[in-house]
C-alpha positions in Angstrom: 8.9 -14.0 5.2 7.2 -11.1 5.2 7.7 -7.6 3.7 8.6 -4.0 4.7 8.0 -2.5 1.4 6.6 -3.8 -2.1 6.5 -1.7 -5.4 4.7 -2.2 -8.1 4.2 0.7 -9.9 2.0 0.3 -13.3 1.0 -3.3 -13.2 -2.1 -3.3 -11.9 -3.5 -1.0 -14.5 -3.7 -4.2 -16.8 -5.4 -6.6 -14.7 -9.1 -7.1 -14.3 -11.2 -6.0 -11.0 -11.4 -9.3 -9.7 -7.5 -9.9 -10.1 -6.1 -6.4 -8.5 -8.9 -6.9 -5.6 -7.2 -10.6 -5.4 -3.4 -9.0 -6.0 -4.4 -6.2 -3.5 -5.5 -8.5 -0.7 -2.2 -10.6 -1.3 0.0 -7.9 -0.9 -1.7 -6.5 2.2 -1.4 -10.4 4.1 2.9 -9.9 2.8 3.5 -7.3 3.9 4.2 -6.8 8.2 2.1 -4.3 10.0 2.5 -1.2 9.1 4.2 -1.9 6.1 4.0 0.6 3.0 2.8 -0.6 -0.6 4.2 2.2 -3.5 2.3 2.1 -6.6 2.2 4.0 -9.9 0.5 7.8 -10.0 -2.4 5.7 -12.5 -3.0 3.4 -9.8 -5.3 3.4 -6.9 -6.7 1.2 -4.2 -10.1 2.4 -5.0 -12.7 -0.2 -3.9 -10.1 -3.3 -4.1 -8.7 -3.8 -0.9 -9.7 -2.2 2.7 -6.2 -3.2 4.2 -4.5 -0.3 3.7 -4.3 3.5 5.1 -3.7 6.0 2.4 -0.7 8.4 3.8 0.1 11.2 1.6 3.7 12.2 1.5 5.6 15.4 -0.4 3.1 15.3 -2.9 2.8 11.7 -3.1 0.5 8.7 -1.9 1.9 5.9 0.0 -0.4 2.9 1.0 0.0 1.5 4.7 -0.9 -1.9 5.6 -3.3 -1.5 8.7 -1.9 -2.7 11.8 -4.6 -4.4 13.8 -2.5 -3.9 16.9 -2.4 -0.3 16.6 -5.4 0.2 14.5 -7.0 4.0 15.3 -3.7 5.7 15.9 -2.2 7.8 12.9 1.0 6.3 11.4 3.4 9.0 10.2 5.4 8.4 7.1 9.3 9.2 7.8 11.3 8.6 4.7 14.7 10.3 3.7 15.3 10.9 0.2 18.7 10.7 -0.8 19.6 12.6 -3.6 
């Protein structure tokens, strides 16, 4: 099945080039459309993977799987943090 959401915050900081660009790409074809990838504040997409939108969010950076579908239109974040 596919995915909504993935985290994985300060992982990829230990892999190679090659391996997060592999990783990246992965993650991108498990997740659905429009789906959101969270990773740690060390961590960045860079020049890995060209799947994702970045979407900042209250002072942080989320990473939205394109949706080919929809592809052109800005997706807004709308998460609800429960304290």
């Amino acid at each position: 099945g596919k995915f909504d959401i993935i985290f994985c915050r300060n992982v990829l900081i230990y892999f190679s080039a090659e391996l997060k660009r592999d990783i990246l790409n992965r993650m991108a074809q498990a997740l659905v459309p429009g789906g959101y990838l969270f990773l740690g504040s060390t961590e960045t997409l860079a020049s890995y993977c060209d799947e994702f939108d970045t979407v900042r969010h209250q002072g942080g950076i989320v990473y939205q799987v394109k949706d080919k579908a929809t592809a052109g239109t800005a997706n807004k974040v709308n998460f609800q943090m429960r304290r």
